[in-house]
C-alpha positions in Angstrom: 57.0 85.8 133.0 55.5 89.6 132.0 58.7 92.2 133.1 58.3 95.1 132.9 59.4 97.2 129.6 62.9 97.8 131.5 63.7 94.9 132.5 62.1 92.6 129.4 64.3 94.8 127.2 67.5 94.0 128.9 67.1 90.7 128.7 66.2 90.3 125.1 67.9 93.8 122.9 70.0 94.9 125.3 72.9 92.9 124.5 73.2 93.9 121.2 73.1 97.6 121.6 76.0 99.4 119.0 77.5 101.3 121.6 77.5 102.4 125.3 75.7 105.4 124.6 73.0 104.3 122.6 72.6 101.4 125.4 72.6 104.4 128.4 69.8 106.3 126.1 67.4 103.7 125.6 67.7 102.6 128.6 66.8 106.1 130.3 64.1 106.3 128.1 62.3 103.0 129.0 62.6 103.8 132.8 61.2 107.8 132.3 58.5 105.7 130.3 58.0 103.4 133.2 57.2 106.1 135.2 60.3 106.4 137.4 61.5 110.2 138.1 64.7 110.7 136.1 66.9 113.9 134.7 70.0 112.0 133.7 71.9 109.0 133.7 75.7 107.9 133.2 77.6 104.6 132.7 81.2 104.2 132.9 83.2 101.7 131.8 86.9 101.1 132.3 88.9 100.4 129.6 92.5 98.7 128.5 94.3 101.7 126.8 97.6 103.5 127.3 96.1 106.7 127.8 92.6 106.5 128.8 91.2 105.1 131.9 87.6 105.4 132.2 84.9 106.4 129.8 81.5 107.9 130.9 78.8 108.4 129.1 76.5 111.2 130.6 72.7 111.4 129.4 70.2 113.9 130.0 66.4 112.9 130.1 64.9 116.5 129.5 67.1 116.5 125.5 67.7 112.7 125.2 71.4 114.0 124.3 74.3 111.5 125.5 78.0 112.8 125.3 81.2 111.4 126.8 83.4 112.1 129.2 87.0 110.6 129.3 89.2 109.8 132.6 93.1 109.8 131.6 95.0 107.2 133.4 98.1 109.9 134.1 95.0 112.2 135.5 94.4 112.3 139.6 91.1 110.0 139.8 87.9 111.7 139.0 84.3 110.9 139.7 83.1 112.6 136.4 79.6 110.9 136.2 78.5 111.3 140.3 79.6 114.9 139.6 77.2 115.6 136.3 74.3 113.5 138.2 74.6 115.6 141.3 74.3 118.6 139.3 70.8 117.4 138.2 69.0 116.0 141.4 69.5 113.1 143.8 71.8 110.5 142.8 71.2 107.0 142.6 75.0 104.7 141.7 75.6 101.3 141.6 78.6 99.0 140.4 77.6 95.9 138.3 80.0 93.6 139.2 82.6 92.8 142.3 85.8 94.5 140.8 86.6 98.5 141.0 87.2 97.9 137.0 83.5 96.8 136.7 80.5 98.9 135.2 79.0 102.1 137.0 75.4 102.5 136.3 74.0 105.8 138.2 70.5 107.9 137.8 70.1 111.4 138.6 66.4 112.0 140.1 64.2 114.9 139.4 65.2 117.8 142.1 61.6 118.4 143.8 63.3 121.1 145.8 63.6 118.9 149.0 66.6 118.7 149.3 69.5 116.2 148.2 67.7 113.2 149.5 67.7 109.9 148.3 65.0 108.3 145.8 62.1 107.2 147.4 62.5 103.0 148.7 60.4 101.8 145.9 62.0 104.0 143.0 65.5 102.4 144.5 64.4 99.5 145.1 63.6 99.2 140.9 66.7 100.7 140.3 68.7 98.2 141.9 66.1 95.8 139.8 67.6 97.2 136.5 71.1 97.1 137.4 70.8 93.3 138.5 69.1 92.6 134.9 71.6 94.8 133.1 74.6 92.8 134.3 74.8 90.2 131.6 74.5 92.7 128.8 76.5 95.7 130.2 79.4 92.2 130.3 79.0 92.1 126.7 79.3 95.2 126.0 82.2 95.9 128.6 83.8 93.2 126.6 83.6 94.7 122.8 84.6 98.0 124.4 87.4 96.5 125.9 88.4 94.3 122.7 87.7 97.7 120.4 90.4 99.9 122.9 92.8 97.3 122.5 92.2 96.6 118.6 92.4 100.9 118.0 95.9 101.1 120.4 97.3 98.5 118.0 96.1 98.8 115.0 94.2 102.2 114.9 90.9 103.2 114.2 90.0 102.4 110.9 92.3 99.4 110.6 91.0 98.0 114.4 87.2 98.6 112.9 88.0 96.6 109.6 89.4 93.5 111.7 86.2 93.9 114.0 84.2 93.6 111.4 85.4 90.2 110.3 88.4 91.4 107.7 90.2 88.8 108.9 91.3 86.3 106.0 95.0 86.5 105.0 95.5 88.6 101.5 92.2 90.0 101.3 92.3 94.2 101.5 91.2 96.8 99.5 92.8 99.0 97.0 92.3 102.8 98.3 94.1 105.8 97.6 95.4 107.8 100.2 98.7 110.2 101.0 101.7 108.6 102.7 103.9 110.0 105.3 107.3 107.8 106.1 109.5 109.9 108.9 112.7 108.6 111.1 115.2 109.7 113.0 118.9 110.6 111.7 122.2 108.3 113.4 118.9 106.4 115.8 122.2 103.6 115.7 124.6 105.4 116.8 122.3 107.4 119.2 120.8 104.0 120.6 125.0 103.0 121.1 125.4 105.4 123.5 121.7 106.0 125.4 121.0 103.9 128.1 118.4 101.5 126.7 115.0 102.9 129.3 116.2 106.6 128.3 116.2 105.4 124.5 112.4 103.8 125.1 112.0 107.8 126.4 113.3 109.1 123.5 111.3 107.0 120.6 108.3 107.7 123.1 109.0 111.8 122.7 109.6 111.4 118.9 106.6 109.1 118.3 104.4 111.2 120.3 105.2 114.4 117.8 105.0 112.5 114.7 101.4 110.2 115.7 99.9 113.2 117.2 100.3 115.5 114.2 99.1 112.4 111.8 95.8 111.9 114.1 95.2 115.9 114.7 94.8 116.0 110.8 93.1 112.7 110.1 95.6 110.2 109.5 96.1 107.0 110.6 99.8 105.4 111.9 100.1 102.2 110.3 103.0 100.9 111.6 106.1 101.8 114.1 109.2 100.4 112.7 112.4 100.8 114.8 112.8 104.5 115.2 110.1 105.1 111.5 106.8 105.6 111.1 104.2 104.8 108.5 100.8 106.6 108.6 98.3 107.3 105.6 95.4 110.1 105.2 92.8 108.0 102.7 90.8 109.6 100.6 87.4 108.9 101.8 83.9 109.4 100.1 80.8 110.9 102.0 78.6 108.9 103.3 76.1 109.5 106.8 78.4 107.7 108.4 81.7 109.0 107.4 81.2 112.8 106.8 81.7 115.0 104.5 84.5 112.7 102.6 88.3 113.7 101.6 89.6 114.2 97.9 92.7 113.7 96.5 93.5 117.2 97.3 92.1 117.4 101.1 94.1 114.2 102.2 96.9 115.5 100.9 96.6 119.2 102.6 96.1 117.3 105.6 99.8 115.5 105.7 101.3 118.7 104.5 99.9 120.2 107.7 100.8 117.1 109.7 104.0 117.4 108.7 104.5 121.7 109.5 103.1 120.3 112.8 105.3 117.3 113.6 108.3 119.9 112.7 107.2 122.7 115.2 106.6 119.7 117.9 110.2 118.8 117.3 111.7 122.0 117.6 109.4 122.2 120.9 111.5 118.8 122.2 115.1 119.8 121.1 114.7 123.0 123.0 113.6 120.6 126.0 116.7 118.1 125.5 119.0 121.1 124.8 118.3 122.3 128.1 119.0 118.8 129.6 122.0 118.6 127.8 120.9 116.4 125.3 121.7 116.3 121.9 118.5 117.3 118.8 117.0 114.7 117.3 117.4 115.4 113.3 114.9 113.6 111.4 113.6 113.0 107.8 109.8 113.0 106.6 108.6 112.2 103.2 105.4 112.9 101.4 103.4 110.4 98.3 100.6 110.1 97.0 98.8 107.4 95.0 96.9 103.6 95.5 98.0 101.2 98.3 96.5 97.8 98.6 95.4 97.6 102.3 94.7 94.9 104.2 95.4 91.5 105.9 99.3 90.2 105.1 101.2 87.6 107.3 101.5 83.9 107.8 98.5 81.9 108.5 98.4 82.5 112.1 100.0 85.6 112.5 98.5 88.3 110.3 99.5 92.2 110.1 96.5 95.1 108.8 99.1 97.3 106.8 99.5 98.8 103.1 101.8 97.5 100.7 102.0 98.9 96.6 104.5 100.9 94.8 103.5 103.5 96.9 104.9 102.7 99.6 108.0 101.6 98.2 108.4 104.6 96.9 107.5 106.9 99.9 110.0 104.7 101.8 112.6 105.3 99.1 111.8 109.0 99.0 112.3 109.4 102.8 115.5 107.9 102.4 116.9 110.6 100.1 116.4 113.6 102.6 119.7 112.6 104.1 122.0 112.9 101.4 119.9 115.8 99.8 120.4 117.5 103.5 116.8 118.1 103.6 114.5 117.3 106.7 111.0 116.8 104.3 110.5 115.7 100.8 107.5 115.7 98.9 106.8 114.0 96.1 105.4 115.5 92.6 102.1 113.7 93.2 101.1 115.4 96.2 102.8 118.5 94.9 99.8 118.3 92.0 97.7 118.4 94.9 98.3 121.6 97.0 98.6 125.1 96.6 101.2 125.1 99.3 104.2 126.9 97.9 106.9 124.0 97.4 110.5 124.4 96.4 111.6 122.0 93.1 114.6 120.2 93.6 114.6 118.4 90.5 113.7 114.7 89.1 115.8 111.9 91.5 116.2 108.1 90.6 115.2 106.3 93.5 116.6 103.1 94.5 114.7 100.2 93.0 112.1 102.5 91.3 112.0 102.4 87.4 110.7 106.0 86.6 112.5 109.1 88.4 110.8 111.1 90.9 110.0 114.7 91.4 111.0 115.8 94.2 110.1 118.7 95.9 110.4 120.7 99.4 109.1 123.0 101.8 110.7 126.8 101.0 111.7 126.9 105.0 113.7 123.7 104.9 
């Protein structure tokens, strides 16, 4: 059977489009070429996440540009992508699929100045052609957009995109070098003793949400939540077209200096907010290191966790342990003091528990 460009293409290509946008663009593209009147176009998918509830990709014929809009699931509901296509001309929506959580494909016409009507029966009537044909593949790609949400709230980014990929055997990783940030609360026992258990899930929640966003604001990535700690790394990255610019030694570890100045002011923020709930501060301890970790797939056979393990971590662990007894809230390590020109106080070489060669140990001058 000879379909048309459209409609061939969605049954063959579509399917294994990279990404929502580049599936939106292309298929704008083949319709304007098949002759049908377009200025824009948006598809919205809903997707599994803790924060976000919608994405929607908006496209505009006359550029060819496609950028993203993002519906937050503690937002009032919004109709982003009607919104941007009425903007443009007429508006032609339709859901492919029976549930409210299924795709939204909608066309924006061109505005011939009479007024917001409709498309024309026969441009509709193609329309409604294309979304029938684009059900199977915008399923697919629902799917890996569903599957990638889910992969990033658990895992992260760059950890979710190397299990996607196929990372998947048990002990294979990479050896990369990156800066290491270790942080947890001070007495969380005691404090957990006497906090009703849904007020202590509130708490973590508040503490987590200071420490995680500061890491992702600067590049990092949270590895792991452990109890009341956190693990998260800034790797050093090289540039490539598809990475950026890249991050040195020194740039990653810049970056968790400043993720830790922030994480600091976003506590002080949240005591002030217990205080005046009569709550007691949450005092904490964050430690800085830099070197290799060995990153990867570690587990049992069939239950496998994407983490970093190396003397690296042991030691950043080790090091975030001291701040207690040295009565200091962050302590940062002589390896990522050798890569900053942030002003650091010395507080001397430390033996750290199970670690062969001392440590020097240094903090910032406000602390």
């Amino acid at each position: 059977m000879d379909l048309p460009s459209p409609l061939a293409w969605l049954v063959d290509e579509a399917g294994a489009s990279p990404g929502p946008e580049r599936f939106l663009a292309e298929l704008g593209l083949r319709l304007l070429a098949d002759g049908l009147p377009l200025s824009g176009g948006t598809l919205t998918l809903s997707v599994p996440h803790p924060i976000i509830a919608r994405r929607t990709w908006l496209w505009r014929a006359e550029t060819g540009a496609v950028i993203e809009a993002l519906a937050f699931a503690a937002a009032p509901q919004s109709e982003a992508g009607r919104d941007w296509l009425t903007a443009l001309g007429p508006v032609w929506e339709e859901r492919i699929g029976p549930s409210q959580d299924s795709p939204m494909l909608g066309w924006a016409g061109i505005d011939n100045g009479a007024g917001a009507g409709a498309f024309a029966p026969a441009e509709a009537d193609r329309l409604r052609e294309v979304a029938r044909f684009a059900a199977a593949p915008l399923a697919a790609l629902a799917a890996r957009e569903a599957r990638a949400a889910l992969l990033e709230a658990y895992l992260g980014r760059r950890s979710a995109a190397r299990v996607q990929a196929g990372e998947l055997a048990r002990g294979t990783g990479e050896t990369i070098r990156a800066a290491l940030l270790c942080a947890d609360l001070r007495d969380f026992t005691a404090l957990s003793e006497v906090t009703e258990p849904h007020a202590m899930i509130a708490t973590l929640d508040a503490w987590f949400d200071r420490v995680a966003g500061a890491v992702h604001a600067f590049g990092g990535e949270v590895l792991k939540f452990m109890g009341d700690g956190v693990l998260a790394i800034f790797p050093v990255t090289a540039a490539s077209a598809g990475a950026g610019a890249g991050r040195g030694d020194r740039e990653v570890c810049e970056a968790a200096l400043r993720a830790v100045a922030a994480s600091r002011a976003g506590m002080v923020h949240l005591d002030r907010i217990r205080q005046a709930q009569g709550l007691a501060p949450l005092p904490f301890g964050v430690a800085l290191h830099f070197g290799e970790i060995l990153w990867g797939n570690i587990g049992a056979a069939d239950r496998l966790d994407f983490t970093a393990i190396g003397p690296a971590v042991n030691l950043v662990s080790r090091l975030e342990g001291l701040c207690k007894p040295l009565g200091r809230s962050v302590l940062i390590s002589g390896a990522v003091a050798a890569n900053t020109a942030t002003v650091l106080t010395p507080l001397g070489e430390h033996t750290l528990r199970g670690i062969a060669d001392t440590c020097a140990v240094f903090t910032l001058p406000a602390d």
